[in-house]
N, C-alpha and C positions, 0 to 999 in steps of 0.2 A: 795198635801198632802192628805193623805187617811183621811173621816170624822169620820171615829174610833181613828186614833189619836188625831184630832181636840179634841174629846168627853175626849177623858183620858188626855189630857196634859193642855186642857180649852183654847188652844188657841183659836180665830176666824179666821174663815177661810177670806184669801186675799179680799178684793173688786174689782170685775170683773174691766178687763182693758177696757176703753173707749178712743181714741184718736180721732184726726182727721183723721187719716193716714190706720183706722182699722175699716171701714163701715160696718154697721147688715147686709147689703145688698150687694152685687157682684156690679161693676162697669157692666153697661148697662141694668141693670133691673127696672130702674125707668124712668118714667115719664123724670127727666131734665136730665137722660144720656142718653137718647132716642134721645131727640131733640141737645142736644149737639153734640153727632155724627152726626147724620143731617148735620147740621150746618158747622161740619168741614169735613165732605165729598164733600157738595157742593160747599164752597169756596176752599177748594183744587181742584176741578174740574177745578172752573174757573181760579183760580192763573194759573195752568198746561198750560190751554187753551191761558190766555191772556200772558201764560211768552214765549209758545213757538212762538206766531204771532208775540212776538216782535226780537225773535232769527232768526226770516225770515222762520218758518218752515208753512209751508199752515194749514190750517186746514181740517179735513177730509170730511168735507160735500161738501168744494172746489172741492179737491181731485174726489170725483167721481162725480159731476156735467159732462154730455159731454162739451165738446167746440165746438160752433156752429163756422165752418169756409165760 
């Protein structure tokens, strides 16, 4: 609503919308979305790591070790 009609018709203008779902702030600009991706970068790291040792796949630091015969 334009605040000239507000003025001539005396309505009050809406109260801004605040939800949970609708943050002042972008997701990844603070402090605890910071360490929260952290968080789940690192254990997606290791899940990755510990889910393919257990499908029988080597891990890479294996992989290029020589083999002393």
């Amino acid at each position: 609503m334009y605040p000239e009609r507000l003025r001539l018709t005396g309505l009050k203008p809406p109260p801004p919308v605040t939800t949970l779902f609708s943050p002042q702030t972008p997701f990844g600009y603070t402090r605890k979305d910071v360490l929260l991706i952290g968080v789940g970068v690192t254990l997606f790291g290791y899940g990755l790591k510990y889910g393919l040792e257990v499908t029988s796949v080597p891990a890479l630091f294996s992989i290029a070790t020589p083999v002393c015969s």
